[in-house]
C-alpha positions as a Markdown table, in Angstrom:
| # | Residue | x | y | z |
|---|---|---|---|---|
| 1 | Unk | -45.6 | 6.9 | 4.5 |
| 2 | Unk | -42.6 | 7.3 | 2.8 |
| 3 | Unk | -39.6 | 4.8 | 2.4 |
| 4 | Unk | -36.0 | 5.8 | 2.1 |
| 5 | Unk | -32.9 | 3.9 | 1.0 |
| 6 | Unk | -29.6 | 5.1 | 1.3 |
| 7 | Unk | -28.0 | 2.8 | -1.1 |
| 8 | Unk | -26.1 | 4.0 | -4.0 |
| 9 | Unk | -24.6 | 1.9 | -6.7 |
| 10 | Unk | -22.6 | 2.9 | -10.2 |
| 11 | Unk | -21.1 | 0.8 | -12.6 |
| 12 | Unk | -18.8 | 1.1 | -15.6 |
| 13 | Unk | -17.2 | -1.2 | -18.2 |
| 14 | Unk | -15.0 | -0.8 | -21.2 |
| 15 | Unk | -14.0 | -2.5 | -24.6 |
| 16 | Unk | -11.3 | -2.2 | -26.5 |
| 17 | Unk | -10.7 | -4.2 | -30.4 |
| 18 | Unk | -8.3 | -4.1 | -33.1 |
| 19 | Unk | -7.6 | -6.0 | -35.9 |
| 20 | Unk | -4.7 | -5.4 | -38.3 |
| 21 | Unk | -0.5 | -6.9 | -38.7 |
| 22 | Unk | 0.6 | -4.8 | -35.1 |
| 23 | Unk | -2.1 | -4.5 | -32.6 |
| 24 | Unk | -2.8 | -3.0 | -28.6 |
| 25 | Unk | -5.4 | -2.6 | -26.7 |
| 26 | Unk | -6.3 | -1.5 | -23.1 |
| 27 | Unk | -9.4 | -1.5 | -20.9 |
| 28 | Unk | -9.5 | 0.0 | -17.2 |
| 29 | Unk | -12.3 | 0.4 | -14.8 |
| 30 | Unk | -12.2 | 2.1 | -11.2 |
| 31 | Unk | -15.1 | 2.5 | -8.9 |
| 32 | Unk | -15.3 | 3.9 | -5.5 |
| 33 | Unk | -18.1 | 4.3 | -2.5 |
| 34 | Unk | -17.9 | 6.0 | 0.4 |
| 35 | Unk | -20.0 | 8.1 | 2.8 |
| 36 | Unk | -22.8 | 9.4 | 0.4 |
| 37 | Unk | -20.9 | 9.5 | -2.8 |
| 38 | Unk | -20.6 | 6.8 | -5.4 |
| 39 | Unk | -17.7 | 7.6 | -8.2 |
| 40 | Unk | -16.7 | 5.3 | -11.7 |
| 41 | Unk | -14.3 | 5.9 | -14.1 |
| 42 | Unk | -13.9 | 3.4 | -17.5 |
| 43 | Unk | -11.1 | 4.1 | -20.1 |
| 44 | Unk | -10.5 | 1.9 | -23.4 |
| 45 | Unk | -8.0 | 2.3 | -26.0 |
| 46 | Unk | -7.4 | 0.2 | -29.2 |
| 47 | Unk | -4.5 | 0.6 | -31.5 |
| 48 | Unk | -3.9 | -1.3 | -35.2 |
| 49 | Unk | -1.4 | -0.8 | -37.6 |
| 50 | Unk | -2.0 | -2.6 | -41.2 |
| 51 | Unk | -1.3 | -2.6 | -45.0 |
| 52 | Unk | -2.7 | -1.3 | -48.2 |
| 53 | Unk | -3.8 | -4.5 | -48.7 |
| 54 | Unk | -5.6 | -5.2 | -45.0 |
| 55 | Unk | -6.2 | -2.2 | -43.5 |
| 56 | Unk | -6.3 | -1.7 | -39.7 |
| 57 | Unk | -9.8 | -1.6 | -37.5 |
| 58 | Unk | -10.0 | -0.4 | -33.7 |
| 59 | Unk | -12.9 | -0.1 | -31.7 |
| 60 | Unk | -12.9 | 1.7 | -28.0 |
| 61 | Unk | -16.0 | 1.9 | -26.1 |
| 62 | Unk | -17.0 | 2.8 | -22.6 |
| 63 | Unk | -20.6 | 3.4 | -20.7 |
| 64 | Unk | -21.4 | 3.9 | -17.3 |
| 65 | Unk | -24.4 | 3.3 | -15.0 |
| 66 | Unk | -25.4 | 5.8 | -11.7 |
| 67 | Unk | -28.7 | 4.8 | -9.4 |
| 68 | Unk | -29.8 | 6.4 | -6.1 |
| 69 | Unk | -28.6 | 9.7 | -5.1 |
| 70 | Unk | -30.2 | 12.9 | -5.7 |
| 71 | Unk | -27.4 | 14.8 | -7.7 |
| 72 | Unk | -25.8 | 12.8 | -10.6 |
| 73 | Unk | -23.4 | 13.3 | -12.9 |
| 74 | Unk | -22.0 | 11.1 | -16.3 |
| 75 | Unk | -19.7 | 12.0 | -19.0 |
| 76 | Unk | -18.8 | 10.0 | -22.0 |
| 77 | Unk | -16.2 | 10.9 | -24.5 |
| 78 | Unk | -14.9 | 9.0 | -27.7 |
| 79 | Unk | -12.4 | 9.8 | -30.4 |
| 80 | Unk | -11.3 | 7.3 | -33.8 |
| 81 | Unk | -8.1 | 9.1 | -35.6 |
| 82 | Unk | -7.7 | 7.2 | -39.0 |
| 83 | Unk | -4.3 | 7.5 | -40.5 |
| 84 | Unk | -4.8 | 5.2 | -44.2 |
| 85 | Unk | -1.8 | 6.6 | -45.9 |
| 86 | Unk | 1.7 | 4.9 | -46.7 |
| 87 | Unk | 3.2 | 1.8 | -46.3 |
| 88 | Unk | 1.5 | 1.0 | -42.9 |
| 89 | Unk | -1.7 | 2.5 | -42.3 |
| 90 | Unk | -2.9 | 3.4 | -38.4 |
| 91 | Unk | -5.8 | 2.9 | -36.9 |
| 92 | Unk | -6.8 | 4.4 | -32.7 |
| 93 | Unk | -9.7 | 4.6 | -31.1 |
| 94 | Unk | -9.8 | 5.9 | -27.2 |
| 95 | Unk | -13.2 | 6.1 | -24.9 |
| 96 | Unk | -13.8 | 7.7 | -21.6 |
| 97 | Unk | -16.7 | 7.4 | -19.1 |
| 98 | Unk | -17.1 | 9.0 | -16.0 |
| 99 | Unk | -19.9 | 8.6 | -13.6 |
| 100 | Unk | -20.6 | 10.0 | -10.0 |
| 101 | Unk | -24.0 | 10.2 | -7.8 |
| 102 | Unk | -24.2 | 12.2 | -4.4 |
| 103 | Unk | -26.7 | 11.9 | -1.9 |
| 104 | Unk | -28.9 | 9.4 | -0.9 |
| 105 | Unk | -32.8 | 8.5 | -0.4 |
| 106 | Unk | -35.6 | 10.4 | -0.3 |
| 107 | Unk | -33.9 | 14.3 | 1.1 |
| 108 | Unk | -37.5 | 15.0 | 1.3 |
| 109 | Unk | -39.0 | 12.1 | 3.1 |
| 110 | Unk | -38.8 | 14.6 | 6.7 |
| 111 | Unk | -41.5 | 16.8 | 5.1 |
């Protein structure tokens, strides 16, 4: 006997710090369910400007979770640019996550 569950479920989350004189930051998340397909998106961005003396920091990070479906996909990207140069020194971090699952149950649970 087999047991089937069409229940699908994906989660993301992001995080964004900075520390420096000027700071930004920005953290999104988007999910959506429908009929047999489960899709998240996360995006995080963190901006810092400093000085010699105190340079700027930024952080962005985003992750993403899938379960059930048969056919999943997740994609992850992160980028720090540092610029430390002149008077005021700059600091951005960005992170994306994307995270989709299709299908659900056991598609072999009729054989």
């Amino acid at each position: 006997m087999s047991e089937s569950s069409n229940m699908l479920f994906v989660t993301v989350l992001g995080k964004a710090d900075a520390l420096g004189d000027l700071t930004t930051t920005n953290a999104v998340t988007e999910t959506f369910a429908g009929a047999g397909i489960a899709v998240g998106f996360a995006a995080a961005t963190a901006v810092a400007e400093g000085t010699t003396a105190a340079p700027p920091y930024t952080d962005a990070t985003t992750d993403g979770l899938a379960n059930g479906g048969f056919i999943t996909s997740y994609d992850t990207s992160h980028v720090s640019l540092d610029f430390p140069y002149g008077p005021t020194p700059v600091s951005v971090s960005v992170s994306t996550t994307s995270v989709a699952t299709h299908g659900g149950g056991d598609f072999l649970s009729g054989w």
